[in-house]
VOVEXNU-642141 format. One record per residue (C-alpha): residue number from 1; z, x, y; chain; residue in three letters. Coordinates in nm, 2 decimals, always signed. Layout:
+------+--------+--------+--------+-------+------+
: resi :     c3 :     c1 :     c2 : chain : resn :
+------+--------+--------+--------+-------+------+
:  NUM :      Z :      X :      Y :     A :  ala :
...
+------+--------+--------+--------+-------+------+
//
This chain:
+------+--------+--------+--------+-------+------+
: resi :     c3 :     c1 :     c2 : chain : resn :
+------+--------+--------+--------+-------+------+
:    1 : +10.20 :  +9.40 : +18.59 :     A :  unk :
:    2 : +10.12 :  +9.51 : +18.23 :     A :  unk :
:    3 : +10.31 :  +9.37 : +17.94 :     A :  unk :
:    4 : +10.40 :  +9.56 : +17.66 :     A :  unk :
:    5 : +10.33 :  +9.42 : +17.25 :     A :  unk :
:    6 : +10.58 :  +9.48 : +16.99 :     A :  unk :
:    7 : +10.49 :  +9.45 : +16.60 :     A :  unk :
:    8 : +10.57 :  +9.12 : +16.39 :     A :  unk :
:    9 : +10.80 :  +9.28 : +16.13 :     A :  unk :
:   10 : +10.70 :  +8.99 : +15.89 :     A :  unk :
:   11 : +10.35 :  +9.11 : +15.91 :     A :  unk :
:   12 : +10.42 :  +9.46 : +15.81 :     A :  unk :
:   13 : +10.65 :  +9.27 : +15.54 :     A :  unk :
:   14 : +10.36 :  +9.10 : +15.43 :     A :  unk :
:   15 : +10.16 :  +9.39 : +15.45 :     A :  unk :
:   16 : +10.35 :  +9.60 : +15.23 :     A :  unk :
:   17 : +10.44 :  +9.29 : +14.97 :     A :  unk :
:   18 : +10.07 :  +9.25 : +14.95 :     A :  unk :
:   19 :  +9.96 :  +9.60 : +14.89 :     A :  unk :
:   20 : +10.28 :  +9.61 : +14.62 :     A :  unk :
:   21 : +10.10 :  +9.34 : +14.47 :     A :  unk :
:   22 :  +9.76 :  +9.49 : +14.46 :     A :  unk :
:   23 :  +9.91 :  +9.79 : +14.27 :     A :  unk :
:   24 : +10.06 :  +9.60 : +14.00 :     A :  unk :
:   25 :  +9.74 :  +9.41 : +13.96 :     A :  unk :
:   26 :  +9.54 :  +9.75 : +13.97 :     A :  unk :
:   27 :  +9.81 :  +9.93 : +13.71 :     A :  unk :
:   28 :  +9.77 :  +9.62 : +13.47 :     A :  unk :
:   29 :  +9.38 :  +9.61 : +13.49 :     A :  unk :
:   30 :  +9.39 : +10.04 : +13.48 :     A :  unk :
:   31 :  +9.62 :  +9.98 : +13.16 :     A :  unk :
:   32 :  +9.41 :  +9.69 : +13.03 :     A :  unk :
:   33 :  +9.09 :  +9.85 : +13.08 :     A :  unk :
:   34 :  +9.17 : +10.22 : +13.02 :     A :  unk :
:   35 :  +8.96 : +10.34 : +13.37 :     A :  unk :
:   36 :  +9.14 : +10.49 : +13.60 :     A :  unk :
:   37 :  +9.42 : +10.63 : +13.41 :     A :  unk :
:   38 :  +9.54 : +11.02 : +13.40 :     A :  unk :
:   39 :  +9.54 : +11.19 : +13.04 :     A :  unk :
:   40 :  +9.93 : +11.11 : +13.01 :     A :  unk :
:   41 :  +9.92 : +10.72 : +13.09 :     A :  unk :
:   42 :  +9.57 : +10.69 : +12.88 :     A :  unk :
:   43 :  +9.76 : +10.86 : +12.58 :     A :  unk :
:   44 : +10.08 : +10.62 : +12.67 :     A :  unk :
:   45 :  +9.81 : +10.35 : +12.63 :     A :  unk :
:   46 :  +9.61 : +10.40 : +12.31 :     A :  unk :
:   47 :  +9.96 : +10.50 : +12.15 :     A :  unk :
:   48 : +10.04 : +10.13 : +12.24 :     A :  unk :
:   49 :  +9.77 :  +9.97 : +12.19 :     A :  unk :
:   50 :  +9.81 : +10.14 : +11.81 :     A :  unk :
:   51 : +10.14 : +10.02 : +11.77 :     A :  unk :
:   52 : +10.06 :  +9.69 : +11.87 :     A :  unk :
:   53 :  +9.72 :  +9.70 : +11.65 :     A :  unk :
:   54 :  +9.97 :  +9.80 : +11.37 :     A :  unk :
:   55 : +10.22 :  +9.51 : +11.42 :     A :  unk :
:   56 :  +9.94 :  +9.26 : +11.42 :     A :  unk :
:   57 :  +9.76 :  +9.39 : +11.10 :     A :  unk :
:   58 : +10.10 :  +9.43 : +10.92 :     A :  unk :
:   59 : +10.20 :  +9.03 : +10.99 :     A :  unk :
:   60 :  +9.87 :  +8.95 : +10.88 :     A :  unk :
:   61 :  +9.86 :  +9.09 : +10.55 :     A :  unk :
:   62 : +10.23 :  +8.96 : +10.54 :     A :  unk :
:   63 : +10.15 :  +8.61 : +10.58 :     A :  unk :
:   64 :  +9.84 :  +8.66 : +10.36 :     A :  unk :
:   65 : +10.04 :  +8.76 : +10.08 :     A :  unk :
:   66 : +10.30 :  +8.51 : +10.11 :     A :  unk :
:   67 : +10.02 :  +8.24 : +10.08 :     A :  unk :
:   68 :  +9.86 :  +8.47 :  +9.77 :     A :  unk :
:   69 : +10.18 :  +8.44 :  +9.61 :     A :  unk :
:   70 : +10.08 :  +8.02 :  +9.48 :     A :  unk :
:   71 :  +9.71 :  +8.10 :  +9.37 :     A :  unk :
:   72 :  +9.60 :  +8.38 :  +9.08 :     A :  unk :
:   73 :  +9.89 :  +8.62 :  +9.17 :     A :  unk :
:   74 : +10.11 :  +8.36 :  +9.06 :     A :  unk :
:   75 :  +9.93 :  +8.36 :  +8.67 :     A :  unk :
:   76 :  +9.92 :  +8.78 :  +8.69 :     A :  unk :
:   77 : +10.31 :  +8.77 :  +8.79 :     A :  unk :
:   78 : +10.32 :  +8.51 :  +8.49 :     A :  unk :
:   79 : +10.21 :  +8.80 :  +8.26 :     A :  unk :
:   80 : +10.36 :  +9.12 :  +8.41 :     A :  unk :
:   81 : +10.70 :  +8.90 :  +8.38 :     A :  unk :
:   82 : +10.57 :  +8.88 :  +7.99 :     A :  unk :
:   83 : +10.55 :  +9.23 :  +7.92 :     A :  unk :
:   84 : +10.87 :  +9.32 :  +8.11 :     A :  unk :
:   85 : +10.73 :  +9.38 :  +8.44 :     A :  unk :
:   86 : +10.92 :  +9.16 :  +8.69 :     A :  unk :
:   87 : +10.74 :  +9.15 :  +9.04 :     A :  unk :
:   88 : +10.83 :  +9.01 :  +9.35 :     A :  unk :
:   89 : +10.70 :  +9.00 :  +9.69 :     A :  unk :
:   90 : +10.94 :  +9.34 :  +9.76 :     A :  unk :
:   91 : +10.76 :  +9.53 :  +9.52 :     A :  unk :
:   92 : +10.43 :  +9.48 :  +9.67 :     A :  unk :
:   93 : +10.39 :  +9.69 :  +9.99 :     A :  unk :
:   94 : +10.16 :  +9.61 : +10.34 :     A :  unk :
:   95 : +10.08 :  +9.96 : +10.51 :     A :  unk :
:   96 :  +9.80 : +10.15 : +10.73 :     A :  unk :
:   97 :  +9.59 : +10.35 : +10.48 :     A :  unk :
:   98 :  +9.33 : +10.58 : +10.53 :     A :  unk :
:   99 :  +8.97 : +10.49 : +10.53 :     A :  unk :
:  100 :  +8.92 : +10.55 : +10.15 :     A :  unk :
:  101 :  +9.14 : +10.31 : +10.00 :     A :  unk :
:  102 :  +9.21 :  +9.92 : +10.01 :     A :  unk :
:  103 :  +9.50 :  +9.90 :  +9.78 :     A :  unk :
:  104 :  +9.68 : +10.10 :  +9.49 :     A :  unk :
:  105 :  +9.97 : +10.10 :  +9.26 :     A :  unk :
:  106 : +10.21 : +10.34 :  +9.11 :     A :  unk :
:  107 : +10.47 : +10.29 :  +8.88 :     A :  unk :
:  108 : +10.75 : +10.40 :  +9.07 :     A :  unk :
:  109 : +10.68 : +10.23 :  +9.41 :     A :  unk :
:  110 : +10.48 :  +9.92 :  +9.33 :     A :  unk :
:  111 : +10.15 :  +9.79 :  +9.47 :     A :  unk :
:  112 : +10.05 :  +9.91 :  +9.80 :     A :  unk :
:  113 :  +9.79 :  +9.71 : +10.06 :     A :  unk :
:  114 :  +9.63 :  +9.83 : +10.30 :     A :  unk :
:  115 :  +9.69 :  +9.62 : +10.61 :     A :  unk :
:  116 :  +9.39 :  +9.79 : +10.78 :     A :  unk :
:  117 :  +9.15 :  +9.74 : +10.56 :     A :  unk :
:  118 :  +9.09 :  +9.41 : +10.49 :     A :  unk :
:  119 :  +8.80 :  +9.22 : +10.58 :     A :  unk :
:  120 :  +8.94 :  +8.84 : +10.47 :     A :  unk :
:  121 :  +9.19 :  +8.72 : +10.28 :     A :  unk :
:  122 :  +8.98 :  +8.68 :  +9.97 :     A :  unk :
:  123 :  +8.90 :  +9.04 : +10.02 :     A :  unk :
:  124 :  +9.26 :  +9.09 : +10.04 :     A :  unk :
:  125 :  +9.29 :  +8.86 :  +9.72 :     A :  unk :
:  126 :  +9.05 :  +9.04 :  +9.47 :     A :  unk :
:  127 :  +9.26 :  +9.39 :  +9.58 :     A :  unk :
:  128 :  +9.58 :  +9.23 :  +9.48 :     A :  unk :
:  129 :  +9.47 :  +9.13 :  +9.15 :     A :  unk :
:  130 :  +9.30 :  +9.46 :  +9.12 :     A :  unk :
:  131 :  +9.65 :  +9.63 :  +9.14 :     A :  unk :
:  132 :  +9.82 :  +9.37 :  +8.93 :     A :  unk :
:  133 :  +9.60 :  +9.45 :  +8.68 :     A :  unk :
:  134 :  +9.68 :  +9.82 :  +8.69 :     A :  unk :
:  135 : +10.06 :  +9.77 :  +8.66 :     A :  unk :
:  136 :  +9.97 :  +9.51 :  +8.37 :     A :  unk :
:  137 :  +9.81 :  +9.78 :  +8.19 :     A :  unk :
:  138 : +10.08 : +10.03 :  +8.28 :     A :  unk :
:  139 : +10.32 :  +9.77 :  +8.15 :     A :  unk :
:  140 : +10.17 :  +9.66 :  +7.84 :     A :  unk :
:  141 :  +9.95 :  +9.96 :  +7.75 :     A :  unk :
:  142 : +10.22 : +10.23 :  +7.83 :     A :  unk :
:  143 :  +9.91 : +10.41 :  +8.03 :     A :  unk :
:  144 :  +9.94 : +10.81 :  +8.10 :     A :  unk :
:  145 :  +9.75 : +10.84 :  +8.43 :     A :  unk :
:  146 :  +9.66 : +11.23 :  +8.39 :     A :  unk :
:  147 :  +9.50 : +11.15 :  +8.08 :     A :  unk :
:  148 :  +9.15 : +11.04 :  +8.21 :     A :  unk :
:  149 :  +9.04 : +10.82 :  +7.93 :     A :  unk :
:  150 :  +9.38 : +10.60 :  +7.97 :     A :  unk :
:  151 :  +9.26 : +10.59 :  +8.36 :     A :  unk :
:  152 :  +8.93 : +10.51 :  +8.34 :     A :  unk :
:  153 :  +8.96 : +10.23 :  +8.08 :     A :  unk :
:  154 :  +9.24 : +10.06 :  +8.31 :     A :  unk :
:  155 :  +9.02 : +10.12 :  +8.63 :     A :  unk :
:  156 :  +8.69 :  +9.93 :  +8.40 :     A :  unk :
:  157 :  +8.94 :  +9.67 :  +8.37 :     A :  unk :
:  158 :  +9.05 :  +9.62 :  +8.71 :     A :  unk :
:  159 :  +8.71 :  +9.60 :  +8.85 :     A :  unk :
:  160 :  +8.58 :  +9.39 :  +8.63 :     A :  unk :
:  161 :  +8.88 :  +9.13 :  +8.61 :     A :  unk :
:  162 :  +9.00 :  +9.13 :  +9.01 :     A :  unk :
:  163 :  +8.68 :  +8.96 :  +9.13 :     A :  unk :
:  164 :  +8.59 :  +9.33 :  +9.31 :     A :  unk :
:  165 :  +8.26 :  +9.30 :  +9.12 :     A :  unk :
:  166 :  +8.11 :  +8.94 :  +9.21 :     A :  unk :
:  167 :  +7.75 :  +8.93 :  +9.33 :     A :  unk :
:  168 :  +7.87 :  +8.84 :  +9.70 :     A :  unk :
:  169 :  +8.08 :  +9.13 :  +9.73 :     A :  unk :
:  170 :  +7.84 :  +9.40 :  +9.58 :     A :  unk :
:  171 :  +7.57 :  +9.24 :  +9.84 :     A :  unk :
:  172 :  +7.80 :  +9.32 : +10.18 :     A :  unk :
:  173 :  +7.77 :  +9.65 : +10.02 :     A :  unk :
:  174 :  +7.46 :  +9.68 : +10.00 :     A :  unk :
:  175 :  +7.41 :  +9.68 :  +9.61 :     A :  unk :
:  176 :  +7.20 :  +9.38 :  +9.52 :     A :  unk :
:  177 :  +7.11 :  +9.45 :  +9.17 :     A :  unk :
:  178 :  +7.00 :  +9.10 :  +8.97 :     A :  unk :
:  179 :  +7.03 :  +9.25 :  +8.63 :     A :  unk :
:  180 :  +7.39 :  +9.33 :  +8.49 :     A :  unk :
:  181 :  +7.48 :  +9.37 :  +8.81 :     A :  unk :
:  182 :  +7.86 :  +9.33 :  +8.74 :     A :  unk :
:  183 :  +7.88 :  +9.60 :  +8.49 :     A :  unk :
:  184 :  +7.69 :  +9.86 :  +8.72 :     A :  unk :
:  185 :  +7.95 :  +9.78 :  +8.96 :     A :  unk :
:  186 :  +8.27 :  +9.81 :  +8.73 :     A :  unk :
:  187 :  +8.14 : +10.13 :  +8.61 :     A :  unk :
:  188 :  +8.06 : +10.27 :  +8.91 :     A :  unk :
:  189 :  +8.42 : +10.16 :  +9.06 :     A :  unk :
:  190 :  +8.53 : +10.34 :  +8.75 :     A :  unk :
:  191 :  +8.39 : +10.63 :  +8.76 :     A :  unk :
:  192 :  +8.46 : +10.69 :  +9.19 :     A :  unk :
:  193 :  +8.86 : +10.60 :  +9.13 :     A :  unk :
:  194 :  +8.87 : +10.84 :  +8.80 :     A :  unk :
:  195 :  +8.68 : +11.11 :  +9.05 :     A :  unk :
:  196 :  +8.99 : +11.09 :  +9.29 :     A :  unk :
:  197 :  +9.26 : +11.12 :  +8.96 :     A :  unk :
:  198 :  +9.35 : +11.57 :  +9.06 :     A :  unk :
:  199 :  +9.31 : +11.60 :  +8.66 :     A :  unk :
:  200 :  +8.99 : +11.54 :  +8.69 :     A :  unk :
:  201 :  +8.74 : +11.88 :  +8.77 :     A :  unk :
:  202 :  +8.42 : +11.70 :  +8.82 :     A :  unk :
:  203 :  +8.21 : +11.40 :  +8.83 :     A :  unk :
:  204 :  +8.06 : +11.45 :  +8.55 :     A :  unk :
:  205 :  +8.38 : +11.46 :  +8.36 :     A :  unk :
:  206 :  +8.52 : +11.13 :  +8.52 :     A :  unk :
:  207 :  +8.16 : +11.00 :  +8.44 :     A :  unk :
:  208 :  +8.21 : +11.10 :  +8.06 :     A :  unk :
:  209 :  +8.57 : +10.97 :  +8.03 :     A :  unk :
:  210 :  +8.49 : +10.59 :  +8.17 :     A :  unk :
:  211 :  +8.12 : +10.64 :  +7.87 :     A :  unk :
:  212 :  +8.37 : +10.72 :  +7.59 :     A :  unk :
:  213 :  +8.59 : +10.40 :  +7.68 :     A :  unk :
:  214 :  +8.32 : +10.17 :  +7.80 :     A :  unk :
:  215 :  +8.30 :  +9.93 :  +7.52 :     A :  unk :
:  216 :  +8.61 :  +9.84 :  +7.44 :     A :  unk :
:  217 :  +8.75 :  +9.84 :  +7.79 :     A :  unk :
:  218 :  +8.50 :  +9.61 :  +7.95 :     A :  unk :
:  219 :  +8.56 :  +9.34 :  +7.66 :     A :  unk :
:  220 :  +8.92 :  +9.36 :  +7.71 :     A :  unk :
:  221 :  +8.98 :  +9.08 :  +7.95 :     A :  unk :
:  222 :  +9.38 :  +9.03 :  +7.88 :     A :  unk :
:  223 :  +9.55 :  +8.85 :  +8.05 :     A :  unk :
:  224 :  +9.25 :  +8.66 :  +8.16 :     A :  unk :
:  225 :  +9.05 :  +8.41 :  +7.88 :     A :  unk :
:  226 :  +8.70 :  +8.57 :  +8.03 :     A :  unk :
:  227 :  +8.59 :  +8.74 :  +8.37 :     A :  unk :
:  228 :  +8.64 :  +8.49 :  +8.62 :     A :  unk :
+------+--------+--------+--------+-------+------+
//
């Protein structure tokens, strides 16, 4: 007498719950480890991972400037409000940048940093005050920047003012000059940013415009007492 087997339907139920699972946990992993993904869902990915990326750096530099806002920035906004300049935490901008910048400022849409760029928050800090300064100079000083000379004097200034120049931060670049180290590095800084001004044609001209200004640019440590 034979006997005949039927199936348990709750094992095939299991079966197929189980192998459901296994492709969710094999789609997260593919999506968290980027192997096993066609062109379409690896693009899908790094687009994501970008945004995401974006987000993260943009609170960042958001929260960083909001706690900016009681130390040093809080004297410069002192003085911009002096000359007529009235900033607030709208006109100073967090954005992804490219690789060339950290900051920048123009007069018509305010100071912009580069939420990508920063290493720390003091590194964050010293490009803040770097801008301020600009937008001091372009409030006090009335600065034309297409006339190189007006650039490079405010571009001494904000090097040599913001903290950019400290020994610590020329050394993570690799500069570890022991003799007037800070004024290599504001000239320098100088000289690269008047480089990038389109009215200038050459290095050697930008070179030649931040010479003819030197002296009476790097003394000029309004609205500071000294370098700090």
């Amino acid at each position: 007498m034979s006997t005949s087997t039927s199936s348990d339907p709750g094992s095939s139920f299991r079966s197929a719950k189980e192998a459901s699972a296994f492709e969710r946990w094999r789609t997260s992993l593919s999506h968290f480890t980027g192997l096993g993904l066609s062109e379409e869902e690896q693009a899908k990915r790094d687009k994501l991972k970008g945004l995401e990326l974006e987000e993260s750096q943009w609170r960042r530099c958001e929260a960083w400037k909001s706690e900016l806002m009681k130390t040093i920035v809080v004297f410069m906004m002192k003085h911009l409000a002096l000359e007529g300049a009235n900033v607030n935490p709208d006109h100073i901008h967090c954005s992804p940048c490219d690789p060339t910048r950290a900051g920048g400022f123009s007069p018509e849409a305010g100071i912009l940093l580069c939420q990508d760029r920063f290493l720390s928050k003091s590194h964050m800090r010293d490009t803040l005050v770097h801008e301020m300064v600009h937008m001091y100079d372009h409030a006090k000083f009335k600065v034309d920047w297409n006339n190189l000379r007006h650039h490079a004097c405010s571009e001494i200034r904000a090097a040599s003012l913001s903290g950019d120049c400290r020994w610590t931060r020329e050394t993570q670049r690799g500069f570890m000059t022991f003799s007037k180290q800070h004024q290599a590095c504001a000239r320098r800084r100088a000289i690269l940013s008047v480089i990038a001004n389109p009215a200038c044609k050459s290095p050697e001209e930008a070179e030649r415009a931040v010479n003819e200004v030197w002296e009476s640019c790097f003394k000029d440590t309004r609205p500071f007492d000294e370098i700090y």
